[in-house]
C-alpha positions as CSV (number, residue, x, y, z in Angstrom):
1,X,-34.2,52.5,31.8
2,X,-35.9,54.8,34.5
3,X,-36.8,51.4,36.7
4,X,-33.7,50.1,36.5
5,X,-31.6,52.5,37.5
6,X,-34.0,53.5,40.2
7,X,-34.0,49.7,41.3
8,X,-30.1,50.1,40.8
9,X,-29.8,52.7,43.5
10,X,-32.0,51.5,45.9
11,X,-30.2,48.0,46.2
12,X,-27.4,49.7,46.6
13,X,-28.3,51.7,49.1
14,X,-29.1,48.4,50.8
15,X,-26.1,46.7,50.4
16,X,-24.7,50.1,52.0
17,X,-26.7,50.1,54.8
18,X,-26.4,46.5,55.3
19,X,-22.5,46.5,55.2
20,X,-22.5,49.7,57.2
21,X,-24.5,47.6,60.1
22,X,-22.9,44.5,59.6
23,X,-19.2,46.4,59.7
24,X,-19.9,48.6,62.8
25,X,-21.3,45.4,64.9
26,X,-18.5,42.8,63.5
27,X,-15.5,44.2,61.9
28,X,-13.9,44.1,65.6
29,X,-15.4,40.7,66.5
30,X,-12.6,38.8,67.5
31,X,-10.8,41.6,69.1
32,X,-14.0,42.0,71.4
33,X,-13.9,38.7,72.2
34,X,-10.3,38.5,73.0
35,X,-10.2,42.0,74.8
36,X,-13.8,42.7,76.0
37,X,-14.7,39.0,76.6
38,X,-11.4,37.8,77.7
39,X,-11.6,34.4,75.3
40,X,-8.3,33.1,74.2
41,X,-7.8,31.6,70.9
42,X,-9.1,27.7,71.3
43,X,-12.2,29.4,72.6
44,X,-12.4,32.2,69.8
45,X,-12.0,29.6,67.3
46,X,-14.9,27.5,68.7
47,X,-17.4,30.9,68.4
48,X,-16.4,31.1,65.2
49,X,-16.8,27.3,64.5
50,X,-20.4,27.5,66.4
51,X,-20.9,30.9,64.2
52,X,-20.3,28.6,60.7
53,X,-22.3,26.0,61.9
54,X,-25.6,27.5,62.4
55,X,-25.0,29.8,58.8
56,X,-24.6,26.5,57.4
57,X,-27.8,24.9,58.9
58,X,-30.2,28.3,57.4
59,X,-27.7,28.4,53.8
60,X,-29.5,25.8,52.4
61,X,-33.2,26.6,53.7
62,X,-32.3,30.4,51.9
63,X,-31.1,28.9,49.3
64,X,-34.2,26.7,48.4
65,X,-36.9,29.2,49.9
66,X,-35.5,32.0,47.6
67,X,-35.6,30.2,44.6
68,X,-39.0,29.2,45.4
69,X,-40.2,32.3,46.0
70,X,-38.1,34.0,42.7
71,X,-37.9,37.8,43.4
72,X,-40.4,38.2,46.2
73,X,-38.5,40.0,48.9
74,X,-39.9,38.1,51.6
75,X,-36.6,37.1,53.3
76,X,-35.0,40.8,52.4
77,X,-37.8,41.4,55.3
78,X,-36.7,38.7,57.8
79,X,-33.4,39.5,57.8
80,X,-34.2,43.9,57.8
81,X,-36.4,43.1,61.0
82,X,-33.7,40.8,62.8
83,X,-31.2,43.5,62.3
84,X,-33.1,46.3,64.0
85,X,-32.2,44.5,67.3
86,X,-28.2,44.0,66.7
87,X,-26.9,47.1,69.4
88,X,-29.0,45.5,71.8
89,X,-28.4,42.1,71.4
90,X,-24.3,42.2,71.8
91,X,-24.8,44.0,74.6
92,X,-27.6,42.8,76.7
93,X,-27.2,39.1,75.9
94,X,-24.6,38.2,73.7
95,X,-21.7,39.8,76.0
96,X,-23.3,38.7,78.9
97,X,-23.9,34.9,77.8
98,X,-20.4,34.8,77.2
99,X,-18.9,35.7,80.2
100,X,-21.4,33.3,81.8
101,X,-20.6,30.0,80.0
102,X,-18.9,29.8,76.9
103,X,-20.8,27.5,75.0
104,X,-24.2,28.8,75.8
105,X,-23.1,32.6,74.7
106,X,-21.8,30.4,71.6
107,X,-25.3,29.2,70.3
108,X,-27.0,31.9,71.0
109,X,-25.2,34.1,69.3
110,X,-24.4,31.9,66.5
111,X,-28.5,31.7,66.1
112,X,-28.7,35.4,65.8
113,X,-25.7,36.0,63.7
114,X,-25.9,32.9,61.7
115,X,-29.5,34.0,60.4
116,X,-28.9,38.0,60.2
117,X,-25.4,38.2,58.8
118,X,-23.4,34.9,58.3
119,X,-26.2,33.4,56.2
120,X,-28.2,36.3,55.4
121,X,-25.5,38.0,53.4
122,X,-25.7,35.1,51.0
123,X,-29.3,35.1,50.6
124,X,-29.3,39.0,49.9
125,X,-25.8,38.6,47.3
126,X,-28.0,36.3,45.4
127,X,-31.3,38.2,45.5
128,X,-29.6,41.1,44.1
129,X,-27.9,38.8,41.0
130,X,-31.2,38.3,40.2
131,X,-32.8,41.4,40.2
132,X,-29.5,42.6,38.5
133,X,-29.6,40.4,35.5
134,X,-33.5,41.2,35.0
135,X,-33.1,45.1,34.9
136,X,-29.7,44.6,33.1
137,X,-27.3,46.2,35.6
138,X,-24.2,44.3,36.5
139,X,-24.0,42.9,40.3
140,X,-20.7,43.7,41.0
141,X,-21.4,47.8,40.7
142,X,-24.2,47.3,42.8
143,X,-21.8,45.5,45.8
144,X,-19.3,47.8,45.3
145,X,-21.7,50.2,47.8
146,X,-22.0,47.4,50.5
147,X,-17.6,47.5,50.1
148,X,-18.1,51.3,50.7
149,X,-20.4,50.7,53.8
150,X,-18.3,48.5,55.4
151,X,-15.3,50.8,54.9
152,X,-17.4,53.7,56.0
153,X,-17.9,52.1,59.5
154,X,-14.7,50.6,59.4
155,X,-13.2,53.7,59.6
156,X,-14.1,54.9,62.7
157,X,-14.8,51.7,64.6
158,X,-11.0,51.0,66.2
159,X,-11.4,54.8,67.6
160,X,-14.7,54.0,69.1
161,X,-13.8,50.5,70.3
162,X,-11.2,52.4,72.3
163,X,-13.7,54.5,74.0
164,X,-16.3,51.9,74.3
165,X,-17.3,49.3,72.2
166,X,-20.8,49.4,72.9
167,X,-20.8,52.9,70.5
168,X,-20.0,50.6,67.6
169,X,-23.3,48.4,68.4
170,X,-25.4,51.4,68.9
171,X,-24.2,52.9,65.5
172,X,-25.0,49.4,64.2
173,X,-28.5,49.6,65.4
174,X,-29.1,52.9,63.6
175,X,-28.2,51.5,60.5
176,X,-30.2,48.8,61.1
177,X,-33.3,51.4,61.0
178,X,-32.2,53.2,57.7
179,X,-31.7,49.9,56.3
180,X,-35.4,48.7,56.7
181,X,-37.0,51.6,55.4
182,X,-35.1,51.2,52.2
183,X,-36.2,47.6,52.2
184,X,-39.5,48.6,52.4
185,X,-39.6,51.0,49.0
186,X,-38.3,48.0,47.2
187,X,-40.6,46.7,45.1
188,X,-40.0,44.4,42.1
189,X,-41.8,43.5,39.0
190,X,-42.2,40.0,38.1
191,X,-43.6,38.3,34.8
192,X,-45.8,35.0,34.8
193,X,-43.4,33.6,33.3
194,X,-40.8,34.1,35.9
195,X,-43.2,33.2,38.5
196,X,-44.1,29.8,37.3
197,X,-40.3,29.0,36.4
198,X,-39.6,30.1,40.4
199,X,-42.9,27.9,41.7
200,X,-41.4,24.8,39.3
201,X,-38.4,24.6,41.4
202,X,-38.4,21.3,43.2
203,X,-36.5,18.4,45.2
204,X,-36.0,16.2,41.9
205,X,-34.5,19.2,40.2
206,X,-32.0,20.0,43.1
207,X,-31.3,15.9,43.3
208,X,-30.1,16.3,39.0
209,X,-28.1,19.0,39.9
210,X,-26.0,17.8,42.5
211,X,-25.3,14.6,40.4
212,X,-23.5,17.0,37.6
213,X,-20.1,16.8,38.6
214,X,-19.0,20.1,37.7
215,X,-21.1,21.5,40.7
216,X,-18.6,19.1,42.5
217,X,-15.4,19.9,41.2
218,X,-16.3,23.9,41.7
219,X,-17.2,22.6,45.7
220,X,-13.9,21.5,45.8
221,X,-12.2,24.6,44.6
222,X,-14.8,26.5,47.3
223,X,-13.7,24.1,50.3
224,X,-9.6,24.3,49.5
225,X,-9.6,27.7,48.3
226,X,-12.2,30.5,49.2
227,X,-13.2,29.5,52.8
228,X,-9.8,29.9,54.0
229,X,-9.4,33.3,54.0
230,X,-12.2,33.7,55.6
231,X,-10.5,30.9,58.4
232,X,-7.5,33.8,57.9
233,X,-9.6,37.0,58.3
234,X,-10.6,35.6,61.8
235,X,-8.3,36.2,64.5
236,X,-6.2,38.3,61.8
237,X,-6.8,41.5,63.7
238,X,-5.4,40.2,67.4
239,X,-2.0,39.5,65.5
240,X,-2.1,42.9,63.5
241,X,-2.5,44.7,67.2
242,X,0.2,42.5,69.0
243,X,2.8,43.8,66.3
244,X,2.5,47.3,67.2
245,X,3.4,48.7,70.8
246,X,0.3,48.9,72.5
247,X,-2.6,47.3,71.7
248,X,-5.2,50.4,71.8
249,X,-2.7,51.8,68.8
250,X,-3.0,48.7,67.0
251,X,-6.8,48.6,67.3
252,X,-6.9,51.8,66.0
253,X,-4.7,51.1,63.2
254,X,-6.2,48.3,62.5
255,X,-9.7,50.2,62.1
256,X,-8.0,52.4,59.5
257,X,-6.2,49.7,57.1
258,X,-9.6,48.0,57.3
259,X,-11.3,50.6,56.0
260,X,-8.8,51.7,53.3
261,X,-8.7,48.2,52.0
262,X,-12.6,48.1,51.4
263,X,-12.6,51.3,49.8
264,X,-10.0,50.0,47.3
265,X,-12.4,46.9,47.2
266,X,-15.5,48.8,46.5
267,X,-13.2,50.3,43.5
268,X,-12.5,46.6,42.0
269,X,-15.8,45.4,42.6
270,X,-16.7,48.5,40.1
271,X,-13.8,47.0,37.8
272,X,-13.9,43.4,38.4
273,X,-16.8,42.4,35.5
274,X,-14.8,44.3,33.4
275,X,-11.7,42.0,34.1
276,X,-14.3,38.8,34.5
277,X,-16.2,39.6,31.2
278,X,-12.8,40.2,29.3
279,X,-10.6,36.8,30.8
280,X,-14.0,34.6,31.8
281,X,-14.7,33.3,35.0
282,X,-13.0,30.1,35.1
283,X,-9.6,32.4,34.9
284,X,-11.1,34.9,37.3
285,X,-11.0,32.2,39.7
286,X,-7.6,30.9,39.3
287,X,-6.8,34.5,39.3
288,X,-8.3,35.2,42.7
289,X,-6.8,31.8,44.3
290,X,-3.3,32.6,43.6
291,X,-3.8,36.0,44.8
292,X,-5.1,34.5,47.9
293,X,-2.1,32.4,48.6
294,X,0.1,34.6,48.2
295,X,-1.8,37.5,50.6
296,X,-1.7,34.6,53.3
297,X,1.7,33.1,52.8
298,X,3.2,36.3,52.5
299,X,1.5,37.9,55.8
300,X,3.2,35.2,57.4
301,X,6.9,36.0,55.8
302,X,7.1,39.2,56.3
303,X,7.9,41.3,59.5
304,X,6.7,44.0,60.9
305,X,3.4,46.2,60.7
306,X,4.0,48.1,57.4
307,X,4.5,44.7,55.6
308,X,1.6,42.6,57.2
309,X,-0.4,45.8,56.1
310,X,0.8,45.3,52.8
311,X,-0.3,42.2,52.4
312,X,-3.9,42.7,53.7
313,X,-4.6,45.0,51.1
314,X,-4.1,42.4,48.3
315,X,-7.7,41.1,49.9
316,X,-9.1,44.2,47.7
317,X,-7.8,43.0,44.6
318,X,-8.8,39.3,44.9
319,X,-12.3,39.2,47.0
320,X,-14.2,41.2,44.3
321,X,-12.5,38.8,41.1
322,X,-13.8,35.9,43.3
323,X,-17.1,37.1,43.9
324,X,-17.9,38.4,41.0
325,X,-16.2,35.3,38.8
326,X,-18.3,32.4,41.3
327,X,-21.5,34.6,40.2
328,X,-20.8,34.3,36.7
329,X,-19.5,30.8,36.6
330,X,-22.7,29.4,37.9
331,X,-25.0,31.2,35.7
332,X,-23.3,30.5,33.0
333,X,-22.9,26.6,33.8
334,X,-25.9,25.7,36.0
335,X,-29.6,26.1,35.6
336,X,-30.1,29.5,36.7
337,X,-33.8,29.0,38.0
338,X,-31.4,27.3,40.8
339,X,-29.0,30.2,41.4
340,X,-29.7,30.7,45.1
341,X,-28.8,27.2,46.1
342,X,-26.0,26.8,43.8
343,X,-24.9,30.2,45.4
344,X,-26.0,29.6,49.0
345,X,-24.9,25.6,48.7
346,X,-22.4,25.2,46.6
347,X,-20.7,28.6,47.8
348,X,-21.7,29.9,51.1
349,X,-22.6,26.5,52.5
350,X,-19.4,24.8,51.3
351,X,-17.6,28.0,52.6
352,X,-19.1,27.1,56.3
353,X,-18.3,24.1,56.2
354,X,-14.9,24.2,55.7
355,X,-14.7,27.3,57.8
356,X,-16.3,24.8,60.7
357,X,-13.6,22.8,59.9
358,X,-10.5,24.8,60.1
359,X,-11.4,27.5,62.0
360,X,-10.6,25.3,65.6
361,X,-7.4,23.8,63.9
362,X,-6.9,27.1,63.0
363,X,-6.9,28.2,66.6
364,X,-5.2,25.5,68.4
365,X,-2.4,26.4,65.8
366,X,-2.0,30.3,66.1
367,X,-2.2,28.8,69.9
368,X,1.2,26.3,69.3
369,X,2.9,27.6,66.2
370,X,2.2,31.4,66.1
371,X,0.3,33.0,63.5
372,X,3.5,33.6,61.1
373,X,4.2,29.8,60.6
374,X,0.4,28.7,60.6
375,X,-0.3,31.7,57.5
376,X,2.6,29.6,55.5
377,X,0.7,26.2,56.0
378,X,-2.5,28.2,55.2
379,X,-1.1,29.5,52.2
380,X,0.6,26.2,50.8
381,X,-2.9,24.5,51.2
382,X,-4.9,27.6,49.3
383,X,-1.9,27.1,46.1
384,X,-2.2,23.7,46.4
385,X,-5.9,23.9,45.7
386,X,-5.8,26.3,43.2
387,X,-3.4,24.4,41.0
388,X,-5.8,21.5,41.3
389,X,-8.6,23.6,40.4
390,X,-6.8,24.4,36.7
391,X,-7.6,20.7,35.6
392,X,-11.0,20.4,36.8
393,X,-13.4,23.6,36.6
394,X,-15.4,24.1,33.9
395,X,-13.8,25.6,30.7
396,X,-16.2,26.3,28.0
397,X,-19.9,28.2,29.6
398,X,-22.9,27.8,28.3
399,X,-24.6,30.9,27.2
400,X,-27.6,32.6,29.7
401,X,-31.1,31.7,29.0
402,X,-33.0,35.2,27.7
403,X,-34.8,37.3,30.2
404,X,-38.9,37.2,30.0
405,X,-40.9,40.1,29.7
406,X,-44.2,40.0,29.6
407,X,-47.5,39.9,32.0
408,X,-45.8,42.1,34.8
409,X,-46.8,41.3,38.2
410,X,-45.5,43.1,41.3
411,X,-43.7,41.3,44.5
């Protein structure tokens, strides 16, 4: 009981710390490239294209190197290390690049970001469902402190942005260093047993899985439903400033909904296995789908700051039933000695992909039609999905395979 709790706390305090530094360097993202870099939208959209791209290229080398390597925290390390060099980065090359030549700027910083953050979040979600279910401590409570982190940096990065943005990359940077030496206390016990089910993983076994059409029908529901709002959180704050009379106010406005709306995530990530565990997570999905749509139509119905703030906040309600319900979904459906890929590939990946996809239609549209009428097409698409989805995920879950406890070893 001792152990897990302590490993409890410590993972949290590395989601923290890893939200914290993610928040502070890229909560503002598009806003520094529309205000600070001076891109308009078609170009923003082909960073963020470039960004989803490279994530997508390292998703499913995470994916198959961390099942390989079980609970060994060997790419906790990679990514801890890259991070210590984020401040620096943005503004020394990254800025720079950019106002050179687009496209360069564009793949080296989707390189960076696309290993340390875009990518690396996935491989770190799925590291700590594992360690979660082997010390028996449910994943969502653990994310619920990376929610806090990001609100915590949230909250004070439209203020600093206004004074400089460079103070937000700096902070980042700092985090960065609090966030290693927490990785570096980590240390988790594993069993022969789970060692030689993580070193049996192979190509043949990955081929079987992605024959079982199941894994396909939830790709689909990924692809027309989850990586949308993503496409929709991307240039979502340049139209929350433009409503508001000055765009300094609306940065700073902006910083403060942001943050309130992760701290009422963080309190739904602490309440969403209760709501998964009691309605399963086929339902939490359609839950979180519908919720979705309307969030996006709606933010593109209603007028006016207050309202479009309104319907932000509906992302804390339906981002922690989604995250926690795709976790439990594939564990209980799928081999779990596979849970990184399925997570990293059949989630994250298919997530990039689409996000590669529609993020440049995306842009060209908020470009010709406004943002209002292209959230109403966005948010047609997500219900249309989501219906669709009803029919063809998975109803009845398998029940997890038992943990192993013997013959400790320590990673």
């Amino acid at each position: 009981m001792r152990k897990s709790k302590s490993m409890y706390w410590k993972l949290s305090a590395y989601f923290f710390f890893f939200f914290f530094t993610w928040s502070a360097s890229y909560s503002l993202f598009s806003i520094w490239l529309g205000q600070e870099i001076s891109l308009n939208g078609a170009e923003t959209g082909v960073i963020f294209t470039v960004n989803a791209i490279f994530a997508l290229c390292m998703q499913p080398l995470y994916g198959y190197i961390s099942d390989k390597i079980g609970l060994k925290k060997h790419i906790l390390f990679l990514i801890s290390s890259l991070l210590l060099f984020v401040g620096p980065f943005y503004i020394f090359i990254y800025g720079p690049l950019l106002q050179y030549n687009v496209f360069l700027g564009a793949i080296v910083g989707g390189l960076y970001l696309g290993i340390a953050f875009l990518a690396g979040i996935g491989a770190i979600e799925s590291y700590v469902e594992k360690v979660s279910r082997k010390y028996d401590f449910e994943y969502g409570k653990s994310r619920m402190w990376g929610s806090l982190g990001w609100a915590a940096a949230t909250f004070f990065a439209g203020q600093l942005f206004n004074i400089n943005p460079n103070i937000n990359f700096w902070i980042a940077s700092v985090s960065a260093v609090i966030l290693f030496i927490i990785m570096m206390t980590i240390k988790v016990e594993m069993t022969d047993s789970e060692m030689e089910r993580a070193e049996s993983v192979n190509f043949k076994q990955i081929g079987y899985l992605f024959a079982n059409k199941h894994l396909w029908f939830f790709i689909l529901y990924v692809l027309g439903v989850t990586c949308i709002y993503n496409v929709y959180d991307q240039q979502f704050p340049n139209y929350f400033s433009s409503t508001f009379s000055t765009v300094a106010l609306g940065n700073q406005v902006y910083g403060y909904l942001n943050s309130l709306q992760v701290f009422l995530e963080a309190g739904m990530m602490f309440l969403a296995p209760f709501i998964i565990n009691k309605i399963g997570a086929k339902k939490g999905l359609i839950l979180a789908g519908f919720l979705m749509a309307f969030r996006i139509m709606g933010s593109g119905l209603v007028i006016g700051p207050y309202g479009i703030s309104a319907m932000k906040l509906i992302h804390a309600l339906e981002l922690p039933i989604m995250l926690i319900a795709v976790f439990k979904y594939l564990a209980a459906n799928f081999d779990t000695r596979l849970s990184s890929i399925l997570y990293l590939v059949g989630y994250q990946f298919t997530s990039q992909v689409g996000a590669s996809i529609f993020s440049p239609i995306a842009g060209m549209s908020y470009d010709i039609r406004g943002f209002a009428n292209t959230y109403v097409i966005m948010g047609v698409f997500v219900f249309a999905f989501t219906t669709i989805s009803i029919f063809t995920l998975k109803k009845e879950p398998k029940k997890l395979e038992p943990k192993p406890n013997k013959h400790i070893k320590t990673a």
